[in-house]
ZADODREN-833603 format. One record per residue: x, y, z of N, C-alpha, C in turn; chain. Coordinates in nm, 2 decimals. Atoms other than C-alpha are relative to their C-alpha. Example, Ala and Ser with C-alpha at 12.3 -4.5 7.8 and 13.67 -1.06 7.14 Angstrom:
2
n.px:0.09, n.py:-0.12, n.pz:0.00, ca.px:1.23, ca.py:-0.45, ca.pz:0.78, c.px:0.09, c.py:0.12, c.pz:0.00, fido:A $
n.px:-0.09, n.py:-0.11, n.pz:0.00, ca.px:1.37, ca.py:-0.11, ca.pz:0.71, c.px:-0.08, c.py:0.11, c.pz:0.08, fido:A $
***
This chain:
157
n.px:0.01, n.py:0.15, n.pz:-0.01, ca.px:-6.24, ca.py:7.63, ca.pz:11.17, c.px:-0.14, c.py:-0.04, c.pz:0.00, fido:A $
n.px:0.20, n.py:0.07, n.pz:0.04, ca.px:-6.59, ca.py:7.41, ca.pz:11.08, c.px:0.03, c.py:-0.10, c.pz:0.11, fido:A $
n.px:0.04, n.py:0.07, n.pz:-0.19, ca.px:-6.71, ca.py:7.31, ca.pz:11.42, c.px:-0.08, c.py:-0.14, c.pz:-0.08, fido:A $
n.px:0.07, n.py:0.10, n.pz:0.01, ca.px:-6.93, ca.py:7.02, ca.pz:11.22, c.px:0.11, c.py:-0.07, c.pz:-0.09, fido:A $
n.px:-0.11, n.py:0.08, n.pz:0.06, ca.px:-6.62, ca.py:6.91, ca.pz:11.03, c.px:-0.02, c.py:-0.19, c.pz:-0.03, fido:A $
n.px:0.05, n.py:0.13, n.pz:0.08, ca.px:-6.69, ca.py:6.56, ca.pz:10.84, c.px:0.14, c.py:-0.07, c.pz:-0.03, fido:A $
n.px:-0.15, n.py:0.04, n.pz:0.08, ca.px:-6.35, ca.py:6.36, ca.pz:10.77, c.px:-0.05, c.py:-0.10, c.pz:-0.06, fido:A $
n.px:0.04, n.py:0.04, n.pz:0.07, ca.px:-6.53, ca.py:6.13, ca.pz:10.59, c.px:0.06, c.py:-0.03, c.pz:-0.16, fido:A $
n.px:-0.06, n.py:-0.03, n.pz:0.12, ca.px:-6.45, ca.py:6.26, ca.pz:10.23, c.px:0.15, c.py:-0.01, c.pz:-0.05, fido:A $
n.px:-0.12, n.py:-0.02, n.pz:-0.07, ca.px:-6.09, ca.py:6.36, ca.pz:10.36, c.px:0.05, c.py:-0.16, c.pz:-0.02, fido:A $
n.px:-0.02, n.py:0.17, n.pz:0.03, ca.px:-6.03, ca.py:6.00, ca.pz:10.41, c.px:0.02, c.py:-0.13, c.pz:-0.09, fido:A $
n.px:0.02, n.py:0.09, n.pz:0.09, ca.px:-6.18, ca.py:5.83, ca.pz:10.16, c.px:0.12, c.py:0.04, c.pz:-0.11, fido:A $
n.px:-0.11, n.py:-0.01, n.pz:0.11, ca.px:-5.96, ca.py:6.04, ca.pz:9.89, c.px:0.18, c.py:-0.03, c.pz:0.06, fido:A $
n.px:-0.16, n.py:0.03, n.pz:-0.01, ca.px:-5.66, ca.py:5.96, ca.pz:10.07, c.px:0.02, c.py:-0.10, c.pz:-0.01, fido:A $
n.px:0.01, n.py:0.16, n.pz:0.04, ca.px:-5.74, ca.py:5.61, ca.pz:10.06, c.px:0.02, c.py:-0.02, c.pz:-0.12, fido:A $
n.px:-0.03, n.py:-0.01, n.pz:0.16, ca.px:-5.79, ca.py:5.65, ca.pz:9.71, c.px:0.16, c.py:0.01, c.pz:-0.04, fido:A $
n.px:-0.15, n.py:-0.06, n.pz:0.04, ca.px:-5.45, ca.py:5.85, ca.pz:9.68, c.px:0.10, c.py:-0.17, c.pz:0.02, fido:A $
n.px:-0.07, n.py:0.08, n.pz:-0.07, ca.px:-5.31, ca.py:5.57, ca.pz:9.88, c.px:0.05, c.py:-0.15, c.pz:-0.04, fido:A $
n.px:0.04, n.py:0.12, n.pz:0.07, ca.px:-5.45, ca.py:5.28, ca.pz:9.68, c.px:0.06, c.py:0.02, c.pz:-0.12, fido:A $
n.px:-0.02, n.py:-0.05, n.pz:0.15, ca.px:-5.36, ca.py:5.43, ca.pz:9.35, c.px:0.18, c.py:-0.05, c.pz:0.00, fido:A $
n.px:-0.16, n.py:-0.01, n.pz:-0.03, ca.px:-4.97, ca.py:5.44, ca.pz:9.49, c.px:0.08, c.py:-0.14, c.pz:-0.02, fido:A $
n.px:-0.08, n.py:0.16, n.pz:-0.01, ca.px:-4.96, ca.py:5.05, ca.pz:9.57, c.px:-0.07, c.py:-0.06, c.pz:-0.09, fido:A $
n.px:-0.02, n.py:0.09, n.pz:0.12, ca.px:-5.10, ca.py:4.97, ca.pz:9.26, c.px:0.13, c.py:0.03, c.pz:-0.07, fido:A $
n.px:-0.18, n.py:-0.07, n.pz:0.09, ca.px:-4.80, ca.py:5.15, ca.pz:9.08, c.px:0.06, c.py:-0.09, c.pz:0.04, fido:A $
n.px:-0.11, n.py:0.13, n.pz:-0.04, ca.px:-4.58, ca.py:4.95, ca.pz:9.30, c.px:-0.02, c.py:-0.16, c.pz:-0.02, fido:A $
n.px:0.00, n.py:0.16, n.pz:0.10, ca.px:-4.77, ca.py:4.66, ca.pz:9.23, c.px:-0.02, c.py:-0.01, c.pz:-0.15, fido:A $
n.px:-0.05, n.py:0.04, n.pz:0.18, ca.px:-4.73, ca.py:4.70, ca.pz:8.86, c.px:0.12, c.py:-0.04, c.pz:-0.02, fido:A $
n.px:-0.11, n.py:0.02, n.pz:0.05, ca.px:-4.38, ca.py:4.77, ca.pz:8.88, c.px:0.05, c.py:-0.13, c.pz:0.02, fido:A $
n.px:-0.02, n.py:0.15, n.pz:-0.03, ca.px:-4.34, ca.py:4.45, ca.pz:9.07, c.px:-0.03, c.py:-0.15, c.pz:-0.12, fido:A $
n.px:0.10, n.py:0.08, n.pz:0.07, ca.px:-4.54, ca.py:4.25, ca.pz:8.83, c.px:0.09, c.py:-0.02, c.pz:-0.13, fido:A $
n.px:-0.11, n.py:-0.06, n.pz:0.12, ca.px:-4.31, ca.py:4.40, ca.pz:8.53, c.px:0.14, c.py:-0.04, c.pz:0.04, fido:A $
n.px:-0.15, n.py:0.07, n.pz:-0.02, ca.px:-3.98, ca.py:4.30, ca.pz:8.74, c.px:-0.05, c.py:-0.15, c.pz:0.03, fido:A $
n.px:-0.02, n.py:0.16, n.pz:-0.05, ca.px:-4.12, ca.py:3.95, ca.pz:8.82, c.px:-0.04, c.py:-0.09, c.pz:-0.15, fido:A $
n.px:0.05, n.py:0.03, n.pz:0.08, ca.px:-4.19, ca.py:3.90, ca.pz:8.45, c.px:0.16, c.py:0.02, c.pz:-0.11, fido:A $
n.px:-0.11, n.py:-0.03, n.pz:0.05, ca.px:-3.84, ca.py:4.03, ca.pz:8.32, c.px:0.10, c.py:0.04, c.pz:0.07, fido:A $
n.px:-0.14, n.py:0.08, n.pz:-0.06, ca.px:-3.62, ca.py:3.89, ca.pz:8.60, c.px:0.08, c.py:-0.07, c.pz:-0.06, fido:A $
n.px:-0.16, n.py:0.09, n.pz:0.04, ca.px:-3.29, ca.py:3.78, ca.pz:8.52, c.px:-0.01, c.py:-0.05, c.pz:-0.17, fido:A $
n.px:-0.01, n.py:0.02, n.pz:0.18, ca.px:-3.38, ca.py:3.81, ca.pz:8.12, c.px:0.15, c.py:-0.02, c.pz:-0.11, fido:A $
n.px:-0.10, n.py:-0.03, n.pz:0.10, ca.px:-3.06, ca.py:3.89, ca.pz:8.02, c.px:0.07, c.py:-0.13, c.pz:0.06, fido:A $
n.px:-0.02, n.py:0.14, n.pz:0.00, ca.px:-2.96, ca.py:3.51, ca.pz:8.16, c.px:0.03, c.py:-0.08, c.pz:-0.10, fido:A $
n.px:0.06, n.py:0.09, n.pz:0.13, ca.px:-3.10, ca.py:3.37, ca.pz:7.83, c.px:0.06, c.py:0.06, c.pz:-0.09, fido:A $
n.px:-0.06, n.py:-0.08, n.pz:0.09, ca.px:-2.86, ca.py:3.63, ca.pz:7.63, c.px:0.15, c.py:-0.04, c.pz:0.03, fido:A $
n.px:-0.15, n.py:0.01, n.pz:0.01, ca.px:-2.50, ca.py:3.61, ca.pz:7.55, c.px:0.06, c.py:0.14, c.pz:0.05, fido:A $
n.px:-0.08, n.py:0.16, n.pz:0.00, ca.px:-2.26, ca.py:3.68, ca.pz:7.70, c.px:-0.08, c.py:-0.07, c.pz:0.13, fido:A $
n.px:0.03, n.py:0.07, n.pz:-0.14, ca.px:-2.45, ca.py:3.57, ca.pz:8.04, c.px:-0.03, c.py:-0.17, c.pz:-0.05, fido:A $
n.px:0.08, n.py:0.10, n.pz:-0.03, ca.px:-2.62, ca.py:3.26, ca.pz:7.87, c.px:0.09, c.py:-0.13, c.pz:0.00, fido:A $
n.px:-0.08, n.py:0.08, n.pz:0.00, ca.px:-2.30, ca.py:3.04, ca.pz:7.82, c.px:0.06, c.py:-0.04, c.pz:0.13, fido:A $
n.px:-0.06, n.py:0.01, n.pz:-0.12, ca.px:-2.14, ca.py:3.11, ca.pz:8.14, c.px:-0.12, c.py:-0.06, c.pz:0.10, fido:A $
n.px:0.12, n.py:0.06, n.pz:-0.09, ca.px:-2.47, ca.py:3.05, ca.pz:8.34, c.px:-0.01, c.py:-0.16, c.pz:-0.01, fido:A $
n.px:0.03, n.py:0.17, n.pz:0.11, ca.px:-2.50, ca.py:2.70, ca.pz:8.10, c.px:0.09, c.py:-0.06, c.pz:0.13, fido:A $
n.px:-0.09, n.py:0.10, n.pz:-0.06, ca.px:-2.20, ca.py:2.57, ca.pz:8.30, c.px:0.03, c.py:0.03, c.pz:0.13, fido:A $
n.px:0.04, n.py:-0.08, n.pz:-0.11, ca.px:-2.23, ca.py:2.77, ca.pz:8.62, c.px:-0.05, c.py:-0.04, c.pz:0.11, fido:A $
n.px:0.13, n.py:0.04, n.pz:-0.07, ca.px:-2.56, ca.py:2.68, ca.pz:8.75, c.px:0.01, c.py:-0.07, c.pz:0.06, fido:A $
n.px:-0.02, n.py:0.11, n.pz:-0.12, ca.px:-2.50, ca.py:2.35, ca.pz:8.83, c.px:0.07, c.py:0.00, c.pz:0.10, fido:A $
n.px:-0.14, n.py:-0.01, n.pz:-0.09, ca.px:-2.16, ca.py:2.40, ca.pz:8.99, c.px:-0.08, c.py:0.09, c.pz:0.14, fido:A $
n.px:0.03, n.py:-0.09, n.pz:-0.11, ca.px:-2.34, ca.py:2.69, ca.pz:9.22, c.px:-0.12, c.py:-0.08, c.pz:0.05, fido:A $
n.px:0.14, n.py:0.07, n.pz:-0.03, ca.px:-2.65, ca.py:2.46, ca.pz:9.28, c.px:0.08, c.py:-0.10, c.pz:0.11, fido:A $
n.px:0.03, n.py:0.07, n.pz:-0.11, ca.px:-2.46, ca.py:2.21, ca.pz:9.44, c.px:0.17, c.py:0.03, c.pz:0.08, fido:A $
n.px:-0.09, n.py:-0.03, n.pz:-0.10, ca.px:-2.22, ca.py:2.40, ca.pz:9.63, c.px:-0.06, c.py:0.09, c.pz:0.14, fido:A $
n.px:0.03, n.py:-0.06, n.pz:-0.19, ca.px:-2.28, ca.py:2.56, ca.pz:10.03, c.px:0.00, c.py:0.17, c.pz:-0.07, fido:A $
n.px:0.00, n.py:-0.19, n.pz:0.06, ca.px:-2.37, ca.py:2.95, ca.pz:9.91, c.px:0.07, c.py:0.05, c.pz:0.15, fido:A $
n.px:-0.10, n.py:-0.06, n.pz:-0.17, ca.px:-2.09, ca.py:3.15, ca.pz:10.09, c.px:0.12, c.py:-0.06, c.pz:0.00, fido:A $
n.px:-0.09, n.py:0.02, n.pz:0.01, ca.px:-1.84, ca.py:2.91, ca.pz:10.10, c.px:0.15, c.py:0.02, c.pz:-0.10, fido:A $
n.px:-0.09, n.py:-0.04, n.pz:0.12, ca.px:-1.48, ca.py:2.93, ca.pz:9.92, c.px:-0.03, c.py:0.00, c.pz:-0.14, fido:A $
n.px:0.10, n.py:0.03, n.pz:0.13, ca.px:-1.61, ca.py:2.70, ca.pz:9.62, c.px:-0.07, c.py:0.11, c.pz:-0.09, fido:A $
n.px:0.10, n.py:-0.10, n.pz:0.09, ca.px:-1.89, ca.py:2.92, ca.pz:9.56, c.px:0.07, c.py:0.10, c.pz:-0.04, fido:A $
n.px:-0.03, n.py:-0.12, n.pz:0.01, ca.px:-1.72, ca.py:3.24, ca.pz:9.58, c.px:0.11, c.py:-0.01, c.pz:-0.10, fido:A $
n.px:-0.08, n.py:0.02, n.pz:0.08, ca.px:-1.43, ca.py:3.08, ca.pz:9.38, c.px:-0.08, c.py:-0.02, c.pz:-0.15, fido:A $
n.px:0.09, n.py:0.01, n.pz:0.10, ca.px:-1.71, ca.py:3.00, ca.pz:9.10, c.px:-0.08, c.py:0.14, c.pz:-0.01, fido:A $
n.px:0.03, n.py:-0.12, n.pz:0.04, ca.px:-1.81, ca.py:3.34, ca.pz:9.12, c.px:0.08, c.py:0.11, c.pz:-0.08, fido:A $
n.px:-0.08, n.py:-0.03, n.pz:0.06, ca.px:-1.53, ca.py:3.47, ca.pz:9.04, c.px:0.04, c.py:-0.03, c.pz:-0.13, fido:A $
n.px:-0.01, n.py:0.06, n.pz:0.10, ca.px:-1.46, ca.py:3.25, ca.pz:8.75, c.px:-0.07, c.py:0.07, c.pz:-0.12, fido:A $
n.px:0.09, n.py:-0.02, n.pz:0.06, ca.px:-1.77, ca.py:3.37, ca.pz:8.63, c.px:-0.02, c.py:0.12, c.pz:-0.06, fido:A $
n.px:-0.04, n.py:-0.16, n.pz:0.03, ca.px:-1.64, ca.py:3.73, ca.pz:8.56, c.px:-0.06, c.py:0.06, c.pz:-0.11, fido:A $
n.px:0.10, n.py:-0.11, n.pz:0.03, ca.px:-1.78, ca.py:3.92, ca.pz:8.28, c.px:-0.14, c.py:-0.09, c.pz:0.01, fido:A $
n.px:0.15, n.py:0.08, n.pz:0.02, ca.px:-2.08, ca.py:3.68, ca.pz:8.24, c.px:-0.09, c.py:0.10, c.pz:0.15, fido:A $
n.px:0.05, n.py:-0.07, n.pz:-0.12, ca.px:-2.15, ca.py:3.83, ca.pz:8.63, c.px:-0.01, c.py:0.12, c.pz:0.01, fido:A $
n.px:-0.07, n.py:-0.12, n.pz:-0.03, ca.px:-2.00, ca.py:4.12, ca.pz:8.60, c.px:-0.15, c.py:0.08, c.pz:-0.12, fido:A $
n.px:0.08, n.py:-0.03, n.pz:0.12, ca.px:-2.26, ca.py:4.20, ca.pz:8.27, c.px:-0.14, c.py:-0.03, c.pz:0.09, fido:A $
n.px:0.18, n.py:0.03, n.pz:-0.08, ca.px:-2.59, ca.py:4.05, ca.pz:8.49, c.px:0.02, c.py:0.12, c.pz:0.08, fido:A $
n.px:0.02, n.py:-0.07, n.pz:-0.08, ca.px:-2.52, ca.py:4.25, ca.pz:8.75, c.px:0.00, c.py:0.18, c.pz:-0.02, fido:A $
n.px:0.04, n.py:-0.12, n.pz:0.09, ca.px:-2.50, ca.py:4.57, ca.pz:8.52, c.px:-0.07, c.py:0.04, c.pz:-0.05, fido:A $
n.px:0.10, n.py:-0.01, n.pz:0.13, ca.px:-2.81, ca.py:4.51, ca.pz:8.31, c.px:-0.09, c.py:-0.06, c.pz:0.15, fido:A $
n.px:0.15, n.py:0.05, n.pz:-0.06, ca.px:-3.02, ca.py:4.43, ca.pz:8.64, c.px:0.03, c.py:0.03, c.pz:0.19, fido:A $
n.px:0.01, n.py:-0.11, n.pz:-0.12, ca.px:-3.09, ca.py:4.67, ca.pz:8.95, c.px:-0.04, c.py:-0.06, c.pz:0.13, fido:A $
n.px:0.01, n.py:0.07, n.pz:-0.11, ca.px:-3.18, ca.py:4.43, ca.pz:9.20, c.px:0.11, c.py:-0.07, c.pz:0.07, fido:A $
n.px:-0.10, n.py:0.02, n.pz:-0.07, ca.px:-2.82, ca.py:4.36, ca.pz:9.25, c.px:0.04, c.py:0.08, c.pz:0.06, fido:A $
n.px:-0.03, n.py:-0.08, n.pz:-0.05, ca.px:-2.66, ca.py:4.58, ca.pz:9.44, c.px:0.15, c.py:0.09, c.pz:-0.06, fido:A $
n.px:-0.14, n.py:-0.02, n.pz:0.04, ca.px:-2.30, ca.py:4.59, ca.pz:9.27, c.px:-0.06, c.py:0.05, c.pz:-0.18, fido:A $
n.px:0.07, n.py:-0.10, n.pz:0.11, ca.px:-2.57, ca.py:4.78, ca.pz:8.98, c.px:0.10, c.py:0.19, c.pz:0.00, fido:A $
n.px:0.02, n.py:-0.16, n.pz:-0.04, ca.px:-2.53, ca.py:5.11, ca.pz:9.12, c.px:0.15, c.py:0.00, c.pz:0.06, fido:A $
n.px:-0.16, n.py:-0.02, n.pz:-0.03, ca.px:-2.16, ca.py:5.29, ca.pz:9.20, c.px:0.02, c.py:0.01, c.pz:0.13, fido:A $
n.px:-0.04, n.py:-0.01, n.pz:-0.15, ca.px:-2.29, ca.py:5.32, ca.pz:9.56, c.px:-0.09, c.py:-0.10, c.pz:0.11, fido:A $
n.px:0.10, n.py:0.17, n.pz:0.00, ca.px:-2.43, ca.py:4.96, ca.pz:9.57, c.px:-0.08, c.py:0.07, c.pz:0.10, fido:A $
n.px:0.19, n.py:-0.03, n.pz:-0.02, ca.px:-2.74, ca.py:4.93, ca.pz:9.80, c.px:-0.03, c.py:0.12, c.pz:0.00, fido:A $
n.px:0.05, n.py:-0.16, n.pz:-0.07, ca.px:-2.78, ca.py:5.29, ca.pz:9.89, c.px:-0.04, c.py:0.06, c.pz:-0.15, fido:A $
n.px:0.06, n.py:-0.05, n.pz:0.15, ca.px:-2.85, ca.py:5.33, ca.pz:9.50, c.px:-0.12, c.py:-0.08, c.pz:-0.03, fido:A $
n.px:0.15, n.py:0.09, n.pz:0.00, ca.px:-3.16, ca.py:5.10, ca.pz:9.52, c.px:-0.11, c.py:0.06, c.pz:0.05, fido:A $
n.px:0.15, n.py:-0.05, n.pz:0.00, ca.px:-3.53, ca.py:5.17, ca.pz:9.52, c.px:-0.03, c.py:-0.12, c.pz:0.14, fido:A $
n.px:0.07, n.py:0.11, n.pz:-0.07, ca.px:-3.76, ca.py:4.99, ca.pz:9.78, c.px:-0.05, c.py:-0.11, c.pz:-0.08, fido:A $
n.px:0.06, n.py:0.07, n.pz:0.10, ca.px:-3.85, ca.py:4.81, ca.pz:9.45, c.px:0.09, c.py:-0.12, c.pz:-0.07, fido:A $
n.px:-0.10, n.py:0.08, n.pz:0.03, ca.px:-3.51, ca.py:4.68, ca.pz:9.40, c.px:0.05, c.py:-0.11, c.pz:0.11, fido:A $
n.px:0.01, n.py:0.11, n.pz:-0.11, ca.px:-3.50, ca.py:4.56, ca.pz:9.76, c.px:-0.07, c.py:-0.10, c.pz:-0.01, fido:A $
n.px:0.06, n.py:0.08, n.pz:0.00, ca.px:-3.77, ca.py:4.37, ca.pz:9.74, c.px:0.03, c.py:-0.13, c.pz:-0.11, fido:A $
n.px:-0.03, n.py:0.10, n.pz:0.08, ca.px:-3.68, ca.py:4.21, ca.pz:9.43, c.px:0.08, c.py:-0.07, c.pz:0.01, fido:A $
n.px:-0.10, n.py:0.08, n.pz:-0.05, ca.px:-3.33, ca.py:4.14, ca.pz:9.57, c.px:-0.02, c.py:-0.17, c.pz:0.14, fido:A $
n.px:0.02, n.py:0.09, n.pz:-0.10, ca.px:-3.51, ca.py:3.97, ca.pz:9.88, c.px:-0.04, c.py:-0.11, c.pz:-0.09, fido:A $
n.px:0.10, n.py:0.06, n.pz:0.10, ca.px:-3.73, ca.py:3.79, ca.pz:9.63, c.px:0.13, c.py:-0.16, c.pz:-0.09, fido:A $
n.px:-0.09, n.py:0.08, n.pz:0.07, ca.px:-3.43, ca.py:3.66, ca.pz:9.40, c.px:0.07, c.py:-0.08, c.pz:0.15, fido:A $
n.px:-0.02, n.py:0.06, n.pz:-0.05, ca.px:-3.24, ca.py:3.58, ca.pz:9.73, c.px:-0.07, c.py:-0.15, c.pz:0.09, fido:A $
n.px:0.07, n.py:0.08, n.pz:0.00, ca.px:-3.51, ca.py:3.36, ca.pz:9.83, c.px:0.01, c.py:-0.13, c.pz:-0.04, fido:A $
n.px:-0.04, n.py:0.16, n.pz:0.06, ca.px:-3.52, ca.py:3.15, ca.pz:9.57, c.px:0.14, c.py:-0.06, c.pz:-0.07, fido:A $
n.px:-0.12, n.py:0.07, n.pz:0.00, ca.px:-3.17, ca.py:3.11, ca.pz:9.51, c.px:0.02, c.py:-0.08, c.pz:0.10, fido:A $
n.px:0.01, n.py:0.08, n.pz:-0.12, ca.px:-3.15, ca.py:2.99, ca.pz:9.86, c.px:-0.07, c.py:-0.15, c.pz:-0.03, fido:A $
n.px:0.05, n.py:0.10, n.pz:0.01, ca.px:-3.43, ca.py:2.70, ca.pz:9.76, c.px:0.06, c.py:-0.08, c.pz:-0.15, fido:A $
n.px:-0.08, n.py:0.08, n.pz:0.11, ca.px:-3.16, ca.py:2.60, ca.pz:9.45, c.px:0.12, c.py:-0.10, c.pz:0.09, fido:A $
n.px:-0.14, n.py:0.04, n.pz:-0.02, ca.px:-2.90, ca.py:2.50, ca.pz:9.68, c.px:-0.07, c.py:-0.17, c.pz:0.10, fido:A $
n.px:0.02, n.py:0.13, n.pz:-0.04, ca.px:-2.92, ca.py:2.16, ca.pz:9.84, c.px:-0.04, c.py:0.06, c.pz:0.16, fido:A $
n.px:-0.01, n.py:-0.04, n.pz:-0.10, ca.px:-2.85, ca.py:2.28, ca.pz:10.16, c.px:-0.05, c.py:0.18, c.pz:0.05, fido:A $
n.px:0.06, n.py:-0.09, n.pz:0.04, ca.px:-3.01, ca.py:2.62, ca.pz:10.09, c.px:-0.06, c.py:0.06, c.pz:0.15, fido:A $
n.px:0.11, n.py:-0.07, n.pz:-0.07, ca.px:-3.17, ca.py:2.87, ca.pz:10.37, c.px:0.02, c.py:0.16, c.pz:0.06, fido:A $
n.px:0.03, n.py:-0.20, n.pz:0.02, ca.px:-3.27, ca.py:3.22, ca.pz:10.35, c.px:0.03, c.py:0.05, c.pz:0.12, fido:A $
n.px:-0.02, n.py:-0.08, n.pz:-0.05, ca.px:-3.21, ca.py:3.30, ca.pz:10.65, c.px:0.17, c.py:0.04, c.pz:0.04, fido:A $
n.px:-0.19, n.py:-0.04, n.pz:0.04, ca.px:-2.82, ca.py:3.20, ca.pz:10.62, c.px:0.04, c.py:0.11, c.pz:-0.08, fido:A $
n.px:-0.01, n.py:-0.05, n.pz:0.11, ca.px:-2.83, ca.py:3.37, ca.pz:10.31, c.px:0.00, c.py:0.19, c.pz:0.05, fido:A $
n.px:-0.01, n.py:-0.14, n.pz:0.03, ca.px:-2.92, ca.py:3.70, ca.pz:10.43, c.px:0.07, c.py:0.03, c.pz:0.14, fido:A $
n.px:-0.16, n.py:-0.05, n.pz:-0.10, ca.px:-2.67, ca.py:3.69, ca.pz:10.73, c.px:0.10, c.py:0.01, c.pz:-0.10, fido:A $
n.px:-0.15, n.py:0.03, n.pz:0.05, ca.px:-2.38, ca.py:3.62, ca.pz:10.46, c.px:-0.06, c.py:0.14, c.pz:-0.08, fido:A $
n.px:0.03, n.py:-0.07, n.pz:0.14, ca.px:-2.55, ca.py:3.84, ca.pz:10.19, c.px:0.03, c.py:0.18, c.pz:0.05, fido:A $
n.px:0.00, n.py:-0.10, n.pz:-0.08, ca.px:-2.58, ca.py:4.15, ca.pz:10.47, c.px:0.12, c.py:0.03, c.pz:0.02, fido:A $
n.px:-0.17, n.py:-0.03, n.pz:-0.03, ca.px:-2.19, ca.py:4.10, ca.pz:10.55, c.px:0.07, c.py:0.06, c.pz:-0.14, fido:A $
n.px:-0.04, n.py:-0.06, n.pz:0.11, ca.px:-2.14, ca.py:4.07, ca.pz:10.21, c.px:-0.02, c.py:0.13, c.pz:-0.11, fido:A $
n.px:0.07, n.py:-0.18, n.pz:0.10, ca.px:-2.33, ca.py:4.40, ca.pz:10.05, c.px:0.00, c.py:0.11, c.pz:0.13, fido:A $
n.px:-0.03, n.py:-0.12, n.pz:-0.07, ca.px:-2.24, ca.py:4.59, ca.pz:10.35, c.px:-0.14, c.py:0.06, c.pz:0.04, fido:A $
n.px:0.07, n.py:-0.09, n.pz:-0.04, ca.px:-2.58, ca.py:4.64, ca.pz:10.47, c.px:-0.02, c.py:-0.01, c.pz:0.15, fido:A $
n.px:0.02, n.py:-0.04, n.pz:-0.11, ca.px:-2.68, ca.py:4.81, ca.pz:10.74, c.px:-0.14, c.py:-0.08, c.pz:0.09, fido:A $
n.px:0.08, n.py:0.09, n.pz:-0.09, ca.px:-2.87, ca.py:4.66, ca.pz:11.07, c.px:-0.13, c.py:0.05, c.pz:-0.01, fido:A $
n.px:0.10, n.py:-0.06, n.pz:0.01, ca.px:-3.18, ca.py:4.87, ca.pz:11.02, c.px:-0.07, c.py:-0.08, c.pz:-0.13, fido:A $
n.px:0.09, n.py:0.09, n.pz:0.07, ca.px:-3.24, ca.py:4.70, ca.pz:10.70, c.px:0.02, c.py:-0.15, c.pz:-0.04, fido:A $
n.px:-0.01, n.py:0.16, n.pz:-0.01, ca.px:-3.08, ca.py:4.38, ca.pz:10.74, c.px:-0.13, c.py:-0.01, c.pz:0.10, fido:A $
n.px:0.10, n.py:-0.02, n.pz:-0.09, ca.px:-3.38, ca.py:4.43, ca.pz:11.02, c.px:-0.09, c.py:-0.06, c.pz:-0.06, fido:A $
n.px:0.11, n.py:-0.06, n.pz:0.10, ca.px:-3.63, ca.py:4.53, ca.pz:10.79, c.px:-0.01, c.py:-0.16, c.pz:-0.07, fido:A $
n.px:0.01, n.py:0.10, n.pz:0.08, ca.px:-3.54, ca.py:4.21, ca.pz:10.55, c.px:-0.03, c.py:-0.13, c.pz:0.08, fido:A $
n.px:0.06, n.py:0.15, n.pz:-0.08, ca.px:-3.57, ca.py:3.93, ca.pz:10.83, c.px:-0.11, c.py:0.02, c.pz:0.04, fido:A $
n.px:0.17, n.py:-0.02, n.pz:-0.04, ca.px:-3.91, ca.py:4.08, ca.pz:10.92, c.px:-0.07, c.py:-0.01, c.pz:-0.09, fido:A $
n.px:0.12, n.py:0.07, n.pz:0.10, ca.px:-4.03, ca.py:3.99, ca.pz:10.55, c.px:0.03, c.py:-0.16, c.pz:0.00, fido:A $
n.px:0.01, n.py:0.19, n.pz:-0.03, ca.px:-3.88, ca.py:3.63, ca.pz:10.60, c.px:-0.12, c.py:-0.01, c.pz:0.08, fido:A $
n.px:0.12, n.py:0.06, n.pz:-0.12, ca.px:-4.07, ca.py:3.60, ca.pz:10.91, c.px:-0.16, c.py:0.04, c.pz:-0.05, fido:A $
n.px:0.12, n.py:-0.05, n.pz:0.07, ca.px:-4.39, ca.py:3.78, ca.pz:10.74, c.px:-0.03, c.py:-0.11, c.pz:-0.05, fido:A $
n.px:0.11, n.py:0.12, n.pz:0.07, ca.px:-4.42, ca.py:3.53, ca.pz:10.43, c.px:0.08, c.py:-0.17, c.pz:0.08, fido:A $
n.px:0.02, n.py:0.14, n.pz:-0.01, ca.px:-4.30, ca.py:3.22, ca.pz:10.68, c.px:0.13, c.py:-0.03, c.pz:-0.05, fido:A $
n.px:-0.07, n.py:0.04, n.pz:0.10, ca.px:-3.99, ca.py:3.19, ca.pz:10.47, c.px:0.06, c.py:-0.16, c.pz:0.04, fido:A $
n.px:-0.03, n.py:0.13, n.pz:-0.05, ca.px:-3.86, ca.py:2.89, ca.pz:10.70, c.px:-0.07, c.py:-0.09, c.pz:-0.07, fido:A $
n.px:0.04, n.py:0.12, n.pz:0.08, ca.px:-4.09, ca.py:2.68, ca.pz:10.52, c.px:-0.06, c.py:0.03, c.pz:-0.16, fido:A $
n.px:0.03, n.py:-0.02, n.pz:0.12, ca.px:-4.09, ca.py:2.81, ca.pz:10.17, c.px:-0.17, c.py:0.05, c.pz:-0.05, fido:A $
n.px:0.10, n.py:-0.08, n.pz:0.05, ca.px:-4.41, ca.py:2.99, ca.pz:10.15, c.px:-0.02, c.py:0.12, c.pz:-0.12, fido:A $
n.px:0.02, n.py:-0.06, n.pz:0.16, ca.px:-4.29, ca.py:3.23, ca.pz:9.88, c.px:0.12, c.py:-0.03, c.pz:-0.12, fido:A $
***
């Protein structure tokens, strides 16, 4: 063992290492916030959205309505939610097939869906959304600790 031992070096390259990591993740970010919800603007999603949107815009998210307009919406939803990993009904064993990369984007999307609705608020949203995708309390946790982070009560992101 080196009795004059320096961590200095040690450090700095793990910082490095460390830095290097959350750019990645901030790339990937950057790349999903640039080719969110693309396939929207494609057939078949872009017809059903066309007449959709509004209907979900000015209904209570969660209620019958909505959920009856979701339904409606069947392959057009059924196709987004296949061609785009931030939903959870992506993957065969919904969230637990998600990245930290997909969470975040899902928080992200729930967000600002939440600020479409008249009556709109994120933190409703991820009570209903939690019941609804069956997640668990550790990261339903996890997700109201990024509300409270960027502020979300008053639309800060």
């Amino acid at each position: 063992m080196e009795l004059n031992y320096d961590s200095t070096a040690d450090t700095l390259t793990h910082i490095r290492n460390v830095q290097s990591k959350l750019n990645a993740v901030a790339r990937e970010l950057i790349i999903r916030g640039e080719k969110h919800d693309a396939s929207k603007l494609l057939p078949p999603e872009k017809e059903i959205f066309d007449e959709y949107t509004p209907k979900l815009k000015n209904s209570t998210y969660g209620s019958d309505e909505y959920k009856g307009f979701l339904k409606d919406m069947g392959e057009a939803l059924t196709h987004h939610c296949e061609n785009n990993s931030h939903h959870s009904e992506h993957f065969t064993n919904d969230i637990n097939g998600m990245t930290l990369i997909d969470v975040i984007e899902m928080f992200c999307d729930w967000k600002c869906a939440s600020e479409r609705h008249a009556d709109g608020d994120i933190l409703k949203s991820i009570e209903i959304n939690c019941k609804r995708f069956n997640i668990d309390q550790q990261l339903r946790q996890i997700i109201l600790n990024t509300a409270e982070l960027f502020n979300c009560k008053e639309s800060v992101i």
